[in-house]
C-alpha positions as CSV (number, residue, x, y, z in Angstrom):
1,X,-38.1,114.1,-194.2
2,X,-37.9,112.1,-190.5
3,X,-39.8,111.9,-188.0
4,X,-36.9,112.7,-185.8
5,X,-36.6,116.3,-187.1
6,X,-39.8,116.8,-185.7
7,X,-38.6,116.7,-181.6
8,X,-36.8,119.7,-181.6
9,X,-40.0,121.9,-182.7
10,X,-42.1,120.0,-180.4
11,X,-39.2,120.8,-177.8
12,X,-39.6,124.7,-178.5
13,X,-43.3,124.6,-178.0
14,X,-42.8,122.7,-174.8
15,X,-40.8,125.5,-173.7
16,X,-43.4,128.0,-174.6
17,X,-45.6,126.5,-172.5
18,X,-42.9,126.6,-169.3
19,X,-42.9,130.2,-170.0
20,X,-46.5,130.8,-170.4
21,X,-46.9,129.0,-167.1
22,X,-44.5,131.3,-165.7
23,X,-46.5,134.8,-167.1
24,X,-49.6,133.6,-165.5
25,X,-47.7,133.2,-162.7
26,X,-46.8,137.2,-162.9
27,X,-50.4,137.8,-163.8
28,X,-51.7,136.3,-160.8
29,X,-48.9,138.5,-158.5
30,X,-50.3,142.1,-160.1
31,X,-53.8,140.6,-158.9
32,X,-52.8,140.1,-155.7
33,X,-50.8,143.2,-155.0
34,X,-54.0,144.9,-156.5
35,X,-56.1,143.5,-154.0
36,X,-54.2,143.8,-151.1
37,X,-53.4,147.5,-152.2
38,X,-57.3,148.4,-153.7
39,X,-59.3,145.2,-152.3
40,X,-62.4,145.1,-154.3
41,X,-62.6,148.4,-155.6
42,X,-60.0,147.9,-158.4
43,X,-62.8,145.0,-159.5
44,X,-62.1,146.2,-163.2
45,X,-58.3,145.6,-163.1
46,X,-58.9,142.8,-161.5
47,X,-61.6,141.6,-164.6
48,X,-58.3,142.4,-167.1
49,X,-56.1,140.6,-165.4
50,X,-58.6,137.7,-165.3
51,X,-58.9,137.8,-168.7
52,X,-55.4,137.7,-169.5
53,X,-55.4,134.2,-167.6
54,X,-57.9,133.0,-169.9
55,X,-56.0,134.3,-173.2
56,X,-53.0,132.8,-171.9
57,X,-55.2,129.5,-170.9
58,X,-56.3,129.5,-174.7
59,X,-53.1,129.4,-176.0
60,X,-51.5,126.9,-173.8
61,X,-54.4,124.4,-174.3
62,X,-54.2,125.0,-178.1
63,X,-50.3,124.4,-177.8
64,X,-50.8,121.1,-175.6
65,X,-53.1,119.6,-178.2
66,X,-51.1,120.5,-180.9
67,X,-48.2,119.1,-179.8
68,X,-50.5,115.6,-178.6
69,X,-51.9,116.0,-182.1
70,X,-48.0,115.6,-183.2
71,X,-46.9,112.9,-181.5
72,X,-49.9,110.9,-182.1
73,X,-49.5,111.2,-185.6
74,X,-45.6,110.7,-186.0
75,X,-46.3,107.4,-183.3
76,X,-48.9,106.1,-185.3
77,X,-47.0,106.9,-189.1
78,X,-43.5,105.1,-187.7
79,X,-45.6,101.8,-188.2
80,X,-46.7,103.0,-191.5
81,X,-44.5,102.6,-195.1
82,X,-42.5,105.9,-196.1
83,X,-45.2,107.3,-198.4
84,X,-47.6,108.0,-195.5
85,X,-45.3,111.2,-194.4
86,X,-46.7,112.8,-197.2
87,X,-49.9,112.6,-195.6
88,X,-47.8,113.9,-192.3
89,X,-49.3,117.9,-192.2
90,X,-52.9,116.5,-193.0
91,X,-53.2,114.3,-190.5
92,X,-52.0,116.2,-187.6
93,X,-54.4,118.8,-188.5
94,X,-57.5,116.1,-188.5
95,X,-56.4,115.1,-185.3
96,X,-55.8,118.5,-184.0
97,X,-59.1,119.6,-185.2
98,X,-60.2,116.1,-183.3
99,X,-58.7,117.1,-179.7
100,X,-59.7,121.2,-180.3
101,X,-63.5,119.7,-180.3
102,X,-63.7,117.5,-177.0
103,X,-61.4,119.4,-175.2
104,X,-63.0,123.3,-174.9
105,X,-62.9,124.3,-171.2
106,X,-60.2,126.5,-170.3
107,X,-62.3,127.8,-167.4
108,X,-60.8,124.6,-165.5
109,X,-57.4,124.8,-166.5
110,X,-55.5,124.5,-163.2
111,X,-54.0,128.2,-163.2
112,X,-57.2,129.7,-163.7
113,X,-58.6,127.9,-160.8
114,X,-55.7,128.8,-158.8
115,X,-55.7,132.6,-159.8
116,X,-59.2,132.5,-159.0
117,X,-59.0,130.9,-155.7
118,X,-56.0,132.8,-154.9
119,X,-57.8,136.3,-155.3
120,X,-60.9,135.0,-153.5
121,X,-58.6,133.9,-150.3
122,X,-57.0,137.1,-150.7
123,X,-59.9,139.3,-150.3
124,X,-61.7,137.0,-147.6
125,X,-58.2,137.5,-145.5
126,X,-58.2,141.1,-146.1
127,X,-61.6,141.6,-144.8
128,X,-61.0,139.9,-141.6
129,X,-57.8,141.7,-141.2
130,X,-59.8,145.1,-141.9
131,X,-62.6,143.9,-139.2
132,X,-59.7,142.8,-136.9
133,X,-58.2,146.1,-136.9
134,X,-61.0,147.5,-135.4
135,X,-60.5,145.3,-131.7
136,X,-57.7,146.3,-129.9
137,X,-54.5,145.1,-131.3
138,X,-52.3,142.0,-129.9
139,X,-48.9,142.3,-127.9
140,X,-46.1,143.3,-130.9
141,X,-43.6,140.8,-129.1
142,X,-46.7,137.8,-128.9
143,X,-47.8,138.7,-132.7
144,X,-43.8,138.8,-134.2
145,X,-43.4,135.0,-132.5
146,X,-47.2,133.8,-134.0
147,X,-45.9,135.1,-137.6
148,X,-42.5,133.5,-136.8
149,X,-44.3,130.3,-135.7
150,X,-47.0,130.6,-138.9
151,X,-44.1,130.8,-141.3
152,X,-41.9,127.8,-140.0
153,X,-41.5,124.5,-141.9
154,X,-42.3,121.8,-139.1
155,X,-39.6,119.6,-141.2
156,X,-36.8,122.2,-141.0
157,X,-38.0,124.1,-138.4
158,X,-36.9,127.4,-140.6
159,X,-38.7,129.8,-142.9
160,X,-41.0,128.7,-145.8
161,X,-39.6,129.9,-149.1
162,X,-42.7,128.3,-151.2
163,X,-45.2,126.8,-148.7
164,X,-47.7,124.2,-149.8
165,X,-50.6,123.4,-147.4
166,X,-51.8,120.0,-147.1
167,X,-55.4,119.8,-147.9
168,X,-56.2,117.2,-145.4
169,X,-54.8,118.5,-142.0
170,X,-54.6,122.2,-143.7
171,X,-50.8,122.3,-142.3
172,X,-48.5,124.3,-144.0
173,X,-45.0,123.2,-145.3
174,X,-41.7,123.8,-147.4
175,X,-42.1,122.8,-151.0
176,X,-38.9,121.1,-151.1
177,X,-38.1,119.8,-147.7
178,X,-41.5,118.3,-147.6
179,X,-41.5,116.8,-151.2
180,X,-37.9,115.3,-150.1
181,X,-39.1,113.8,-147.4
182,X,-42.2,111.6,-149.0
183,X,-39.8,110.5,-151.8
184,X,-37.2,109.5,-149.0
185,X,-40.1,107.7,-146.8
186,X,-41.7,106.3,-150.0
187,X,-38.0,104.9,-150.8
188,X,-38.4,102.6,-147.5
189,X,-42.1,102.0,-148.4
190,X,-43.1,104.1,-145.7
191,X,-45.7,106.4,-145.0
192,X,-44.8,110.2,-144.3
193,X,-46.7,111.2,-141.0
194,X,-47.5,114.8,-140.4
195,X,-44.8,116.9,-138.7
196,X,-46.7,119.2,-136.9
197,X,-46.9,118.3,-133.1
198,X,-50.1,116.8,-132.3
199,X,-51.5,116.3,-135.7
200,X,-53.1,112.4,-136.6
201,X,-52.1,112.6,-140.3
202,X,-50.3,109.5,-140.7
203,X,-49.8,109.8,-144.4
204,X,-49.1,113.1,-146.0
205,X,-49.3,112.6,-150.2
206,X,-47.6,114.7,-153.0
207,X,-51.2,115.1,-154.0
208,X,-52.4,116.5,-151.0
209,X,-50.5,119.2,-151.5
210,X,-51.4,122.8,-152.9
211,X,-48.9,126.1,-153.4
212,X,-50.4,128.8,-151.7
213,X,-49.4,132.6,-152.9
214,X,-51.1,134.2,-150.8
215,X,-48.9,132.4,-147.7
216,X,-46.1,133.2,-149.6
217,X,-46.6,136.9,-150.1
218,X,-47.1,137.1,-146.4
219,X,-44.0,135.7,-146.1
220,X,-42.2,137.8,-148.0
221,X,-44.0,141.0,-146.7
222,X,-42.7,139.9,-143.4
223,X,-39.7,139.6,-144.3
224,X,-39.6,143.5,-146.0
225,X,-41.1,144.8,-142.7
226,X,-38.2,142.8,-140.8
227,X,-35.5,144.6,-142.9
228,X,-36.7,148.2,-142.8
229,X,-36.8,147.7,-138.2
């Protein structure tokens, strides 16, 4: 047996993980289309779905420290003689078993939090939408140019695909032209000032920076409404 035959396994489960990310991903779409088609009164939908998130939170966590249980193991046993492999399956369960007890809280794992915080912003915006429809509504030409101003990347100047907002300034921008950007200024050791016209953000960081669905989904609902006129 090698240690090298090992990888590919540990290259599957890796992969299982890319495509649990992605169904939590799905999971947190159904909640927002149920809110901004039910808003709170689909609460136990909503409660389903939410506990789907933390099924698929389990597993992924349980993958994650199986596979760190792994390579620990097979890193430590390569400076061990030959003999210690039979000890191979034993020892990545201890240290599984070691992991499973000090890390227990998939309440925090970072898609929970986002599906969460997600749904949360989503209903917030729908309320004030529902109490704004009550005043008397804007100019249609002055509200198409604000949505066409809200959606624009201040680096490209065009349409977000997948916006991230900056936590600091709270400006929005395109995942990839922005990202591009800070490696390119980084590259000069430089700083990446903000964009947006007026702002004082003279250094926007990768870290600073947080998808937002529910951005996105406006996007793309204006875009729908655009191609049925």
């Amino acid at each position: 047996m090698s240690l090298n035959s090992i990888q590919p396994t540990l290259s599957t489960l890796k992969q299982c993980q890319v495509d649990i990310g992605t169904g939590m991903d799905i999971v947190t779409d159904v909640a927002l289309d149920l809110v901004e088609a039910q808003g709170t009164d689909d609460s136990a939908n909503l409660k389903k779905l939410e506990q789907m998130m933390l099924e698929c939170a389990t597993l992924d966590r349980e993958i994650n420290l199986f596979v760190e249980s792994v390579e620990q193991t097979t890193t430590r046993m390569r400076h061990e003689p030959p003999h210690a492999l039979f000890t191979l399956v034993n020892s990545v369960k201890e240290c599984f078993t070691d992991l499973m007890a000090t890390d227990s809280d998939i309440q925090n794992h970072s898609k929970v939090v986002a599906f969460r915080d997600n749904i949360k912003k989503s209903l917030s915006q729908g309320n004030a939408v529902a109490a704004n429809n009550i005043e008397e509504e804007l100019d249609e030409d002055i509200a198409v140019t604000q949505s066409q101003t809200n959606f624009s990347c201040p680096v490209t100047l065009k349409e977000m695909e997948n916006p991230v907002k900056n936590k600091k300034c709270q400006h929005y921008y395109d995942q990839q032209a922005v990202l591009a950007m800070i490696k390119a200024k980084h590259n000069n050791k430089k700083n990446f000032r903000c964009p947006v016209v007026g702002c004082g953000n003279p250094d926007v960081k990768q870290s600073d920076l947080e998808l937002d669905l529910v951005m996105k989904r406006k996007i793309q609902n204006y875009k729908r409404q655009n191609a049925k006129t």
